[in-house]
C-alpha positions in Angstrom: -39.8 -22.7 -12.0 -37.8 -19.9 -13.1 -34.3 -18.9 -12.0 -33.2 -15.7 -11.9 -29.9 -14.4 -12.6 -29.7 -12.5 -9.7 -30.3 -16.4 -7.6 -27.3 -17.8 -9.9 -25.0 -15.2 -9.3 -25.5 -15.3 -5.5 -25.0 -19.2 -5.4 -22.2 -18.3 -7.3 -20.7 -15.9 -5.1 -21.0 -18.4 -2.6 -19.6 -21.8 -4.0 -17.7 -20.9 -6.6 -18.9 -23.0 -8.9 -19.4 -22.4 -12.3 -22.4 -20.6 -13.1 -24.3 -22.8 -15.8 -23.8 -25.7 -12.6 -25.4 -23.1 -10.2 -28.6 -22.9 -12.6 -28.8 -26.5 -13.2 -28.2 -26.8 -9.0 -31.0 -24.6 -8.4 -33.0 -26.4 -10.6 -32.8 -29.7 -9.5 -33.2 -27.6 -5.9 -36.7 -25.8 -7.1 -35.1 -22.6 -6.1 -34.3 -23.2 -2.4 -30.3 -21.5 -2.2 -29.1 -24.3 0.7 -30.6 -27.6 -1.1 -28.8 -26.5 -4.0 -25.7 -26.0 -2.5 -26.1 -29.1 -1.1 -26.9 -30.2 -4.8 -23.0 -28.9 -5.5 -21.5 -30.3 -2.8 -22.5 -33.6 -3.1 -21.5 -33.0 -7.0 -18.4 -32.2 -6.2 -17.6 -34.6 -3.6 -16.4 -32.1 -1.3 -18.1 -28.8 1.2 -18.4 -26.3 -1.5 -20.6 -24.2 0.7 -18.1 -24.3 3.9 -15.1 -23.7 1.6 -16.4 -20.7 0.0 -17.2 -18.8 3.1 -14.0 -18.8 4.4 -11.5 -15.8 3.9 -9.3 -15.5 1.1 -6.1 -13.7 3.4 -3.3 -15.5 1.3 -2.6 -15.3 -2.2 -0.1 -15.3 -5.3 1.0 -12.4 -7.4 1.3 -13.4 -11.3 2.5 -11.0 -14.2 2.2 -12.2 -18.0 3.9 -10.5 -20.8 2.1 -11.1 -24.2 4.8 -10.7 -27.1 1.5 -11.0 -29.5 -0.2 -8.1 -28.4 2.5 -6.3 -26.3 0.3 -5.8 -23.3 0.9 -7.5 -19.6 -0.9 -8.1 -16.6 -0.4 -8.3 -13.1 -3.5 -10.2 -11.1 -3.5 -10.9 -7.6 -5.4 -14.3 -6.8 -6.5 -14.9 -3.2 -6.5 -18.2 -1.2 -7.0 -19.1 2.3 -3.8 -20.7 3.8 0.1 -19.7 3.0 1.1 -23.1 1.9 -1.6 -23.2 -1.0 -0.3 -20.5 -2.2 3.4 -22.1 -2.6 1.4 -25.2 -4.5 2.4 -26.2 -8.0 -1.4 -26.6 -8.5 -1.9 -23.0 -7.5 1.3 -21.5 -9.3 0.2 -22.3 -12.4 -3.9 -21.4 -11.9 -2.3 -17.8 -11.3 -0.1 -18.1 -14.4 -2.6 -19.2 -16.3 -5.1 -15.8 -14.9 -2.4 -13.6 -15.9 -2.4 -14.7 -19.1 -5.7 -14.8 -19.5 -5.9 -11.1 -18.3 -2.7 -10.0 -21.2 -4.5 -11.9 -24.0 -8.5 -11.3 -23.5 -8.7 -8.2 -21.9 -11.6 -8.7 -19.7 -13.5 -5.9 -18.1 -13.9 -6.6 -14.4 -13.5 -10.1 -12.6 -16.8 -11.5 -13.0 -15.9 -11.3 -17.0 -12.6 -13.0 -16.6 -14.4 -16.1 -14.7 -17.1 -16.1 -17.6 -14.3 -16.3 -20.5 -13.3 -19.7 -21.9 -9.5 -20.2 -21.2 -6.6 -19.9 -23.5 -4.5 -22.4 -22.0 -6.8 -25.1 -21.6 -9.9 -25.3 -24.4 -13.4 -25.6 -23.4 -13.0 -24.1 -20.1 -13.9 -21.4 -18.5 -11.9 -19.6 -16.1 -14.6 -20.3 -13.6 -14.4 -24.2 -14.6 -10.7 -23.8 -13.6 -10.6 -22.4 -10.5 -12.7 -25.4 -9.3 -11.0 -27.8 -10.9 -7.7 -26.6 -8.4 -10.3 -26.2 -5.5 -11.2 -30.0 -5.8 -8.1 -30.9 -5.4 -6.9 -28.5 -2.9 -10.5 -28.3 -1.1 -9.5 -24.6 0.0 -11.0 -21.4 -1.1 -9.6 -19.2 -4.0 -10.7 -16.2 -6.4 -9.5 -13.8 -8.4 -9.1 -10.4 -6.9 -8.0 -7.7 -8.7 -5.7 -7.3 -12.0 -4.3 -4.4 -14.2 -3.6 -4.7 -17.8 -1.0 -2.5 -19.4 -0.2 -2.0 -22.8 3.2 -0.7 -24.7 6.8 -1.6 -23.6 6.6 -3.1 -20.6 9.0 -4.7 -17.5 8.0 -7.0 -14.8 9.0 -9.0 -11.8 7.3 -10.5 -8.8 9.2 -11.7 -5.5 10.8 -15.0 -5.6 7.7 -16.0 -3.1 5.0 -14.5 -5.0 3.9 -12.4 -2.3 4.2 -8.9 -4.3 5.0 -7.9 -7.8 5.2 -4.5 -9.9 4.4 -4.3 -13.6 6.1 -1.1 -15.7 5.2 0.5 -18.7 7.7 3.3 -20.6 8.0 5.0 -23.4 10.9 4.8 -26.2 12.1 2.8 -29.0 13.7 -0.5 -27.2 14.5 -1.4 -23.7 17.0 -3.9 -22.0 14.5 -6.5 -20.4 16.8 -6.8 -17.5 16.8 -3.0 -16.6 13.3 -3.2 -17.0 13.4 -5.9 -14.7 15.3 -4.1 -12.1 13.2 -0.8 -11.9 10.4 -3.2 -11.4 12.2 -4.8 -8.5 13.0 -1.2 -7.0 9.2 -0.6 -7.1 8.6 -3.4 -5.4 11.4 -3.5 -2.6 10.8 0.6 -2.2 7.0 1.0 -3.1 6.9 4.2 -4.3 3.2 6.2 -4.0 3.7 7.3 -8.1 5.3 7.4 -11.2 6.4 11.3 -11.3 5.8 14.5 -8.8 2.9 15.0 -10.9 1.1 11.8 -10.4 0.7 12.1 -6.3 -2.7 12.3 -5.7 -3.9 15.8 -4.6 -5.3 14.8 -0.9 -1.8 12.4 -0.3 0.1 15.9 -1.4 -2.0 18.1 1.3 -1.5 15.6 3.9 2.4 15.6 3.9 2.8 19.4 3.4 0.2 19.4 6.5 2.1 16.8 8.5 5.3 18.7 7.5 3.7 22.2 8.6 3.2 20.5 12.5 6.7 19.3 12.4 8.1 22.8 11.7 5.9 25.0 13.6 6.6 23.1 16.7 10.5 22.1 16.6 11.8 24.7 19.5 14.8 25.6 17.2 11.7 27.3 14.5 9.9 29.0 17.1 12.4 32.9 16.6 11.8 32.0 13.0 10.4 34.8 10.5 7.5 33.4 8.5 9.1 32.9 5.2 11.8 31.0 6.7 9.6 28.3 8.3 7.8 28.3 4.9 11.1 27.4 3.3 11.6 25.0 5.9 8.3 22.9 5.3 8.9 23.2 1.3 12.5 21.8 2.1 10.5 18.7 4.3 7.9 18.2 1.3 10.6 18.2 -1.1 12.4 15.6 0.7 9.4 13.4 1.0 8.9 13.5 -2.4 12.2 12.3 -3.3 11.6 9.3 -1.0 7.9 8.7 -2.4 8.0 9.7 -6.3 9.8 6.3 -8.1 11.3 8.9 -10.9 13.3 10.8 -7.8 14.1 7.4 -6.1 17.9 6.7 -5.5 18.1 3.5 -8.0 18.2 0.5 -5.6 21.7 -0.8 -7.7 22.8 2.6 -7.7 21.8 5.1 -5.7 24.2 7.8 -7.5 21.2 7.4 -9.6 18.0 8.1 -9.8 15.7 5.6 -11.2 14.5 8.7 -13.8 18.1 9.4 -14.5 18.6 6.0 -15.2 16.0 5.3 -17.5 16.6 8.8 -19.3 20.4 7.8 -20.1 18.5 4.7 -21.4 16.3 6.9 -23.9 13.4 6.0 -21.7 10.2 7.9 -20.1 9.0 6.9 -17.3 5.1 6.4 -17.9 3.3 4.6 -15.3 3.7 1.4 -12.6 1.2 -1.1 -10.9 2.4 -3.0 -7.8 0.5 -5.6 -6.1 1.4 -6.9 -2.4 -1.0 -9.6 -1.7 -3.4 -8.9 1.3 -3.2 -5.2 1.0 -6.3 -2.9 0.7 -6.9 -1.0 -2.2 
C-alpha cells in the first residue's frame, strides 16, 4: 500500500526516528501508526513510542562560530531530565547542532533533521539524535536556533542553561569584549538592542504601567498636568535605561554603558539573540 508523507511525518513526530525508518516501519506495519511503532521499537531495542511522548522541559544551549563563513548560531536543544543535559553524550549532540545550524543554514527544524551532518558523514541530523537517544533512552529534539551573520561574540553559561549570541558592526573586535557584552546580555537580559528596537505594544505597556504609578502616588495628586507628564516620561525613561542593552550600565563597569563601551571600541551595536532553556518564545 501507499504511504503518505503526511503518515511518515506523524510517526516521526512521535518516535523520533529517522524518517526513511518511519516509511520502511510503516511498511512492514501495512499502514497501521501503533504496529509500526512497535516495528521501531523493537528495531531499536528500546520504547521509542513511550520516550517520544514525554516532555522535553530540560535542555542545552550551544553557540558555534564559523571562521569559514563568519556566521554563528545559537540552538537550544530540549531533553527530558537535568542530568542529560550535563552528559558528555549530549554536550557534544548540541555542539554538533550548532554547527550544523553556522555551516548549512537550514530553514526551520524539520530541514536541519533532514540535512546529512558535517561532523560525522552519512548521517543525518535525524540519524544523530537517535543514535544519543539509544544510548541515553530519554527524549530530545531540537527547538529553536538563530543564525547570525557578520562579526559576531558569544558565550553561554558555564551550565549551559542560557546563552546570547552578538552581532556588530566595525572593522575588528577584541573576542573577549565581545565575549563580555554577550555575558552582560545574558546575566541582565535586556528586551533589545537600542531604544528603537522595543517592540511598539512592550513600549505602550510601560508608559501605561508608568501612567497608574504617577496618577496615583498621593505626592502627584496637587500636580498640574504637564508635570505629571514629565513625571511618567522621567519613569519610561528610566525603564528604558534598565531594558535597552545599549543604555545598560556595562556589568564590568557600570561607569559605562555597554553602547559607550563598544563605541570607544569603534563598534555599533547591531543586534543580540539570547536563549534561556525552558522559556517561551
Amino acid at each position: 500500500m501507499a504511504i503518505s508523507a503526511n503518515d511518515v511525518k506523524t510517526l516521526r513526530d512521535r518516535t523520533n526516528a529517522p524518517m526513511m525508518e518511519c516509511k520502511t516501519a510503516l511498511t512492514e506495519a501495512g499502514g497501521d501508526m501503533e504496529k509500526a511503532i512497535e516495528w521501531l521499537r523493537k528495531k531499536a531495542g528500546s520504547k521509542i513510542g513511550n520516550f517520544a511522548a514525554r516532555e522535553t522541559a530540560e535542555g542545552r544551549i550551544a553557540i558555534y562560530l564559523d571562521p569559514a563563513t563568519k556566521c554563528g548560531a545559537i540552538v537550544e536543544v530540549r531533553c527530558e531530565t537535568a542530568p542529560v543535559s550535563k552528559t558528555d553524550q549530549f554536550i557534544q549532540l548540541t555542539n554538533e547542532i550548532a554547527k550544523q545550524i553556522a555551516v548549512k543554514n537550514p530553514a526551520n527544524v524539520e530541514d536541519l533533521l533532514k540535512q546529512a551532518s558535517v561532523v560525522q558523514p552519512g548521517k543525518t541530523i535525524a540519524d544523530r539524535v537517535m543514535d544519543v537517544f539509544q544510548l541515553i533512552r530519554e527524549n530530545m529534539k531540537p527547538r529553536r536556533f538563530t543564525r547570525l551573520c557578520g562579526l559576531l561574540g558569544e558565550y553561554v553559561h558555564h551550565d549551559g542553561s542560557k546563552g546570547a549570541l552578538l552581532l556588530v558592526e566595525g572593522t575588528a573586535a577584541d573576542p573577549q569584549l565581545l565575549r563580555d557584552v554577550c555575558m552582560h546580555i545574558t546575566a541582565r537580559s535586556p528586551v533589545s538592542a537600542t531604544k528603537a528596537d522595543v517592540p511598539a505594544d512592550k513600549l505602550a505597556k510601560e508608559t501605561e504601567i508608568a501612567r497608574e504609578q504617577t496618577i496615583n502616588d498621593p505626592k502627584n495628586k496637587s500636580k498640574p498636568a504637564n508635570i505629571v507628564e514629565k513625571i511618567i516620561e522621567g519613569k519610561v525613561k528610566t525603564w528604558l535605561a534598565e531594558n535597552v542593552l545599549f543604555d545598560q550600565p556595562f556589568v564590568k563597569d557600570d561607569t559605562k554603558t555597554v553602547g559607550q563601551l563598544l563605541s570607544a571600541n569603534g563598534l555599533k551595536l547591531v543586534k543580540f539573540v539570547r536563549y534561556a532553556v525552558g522559556e517561551i518564545g
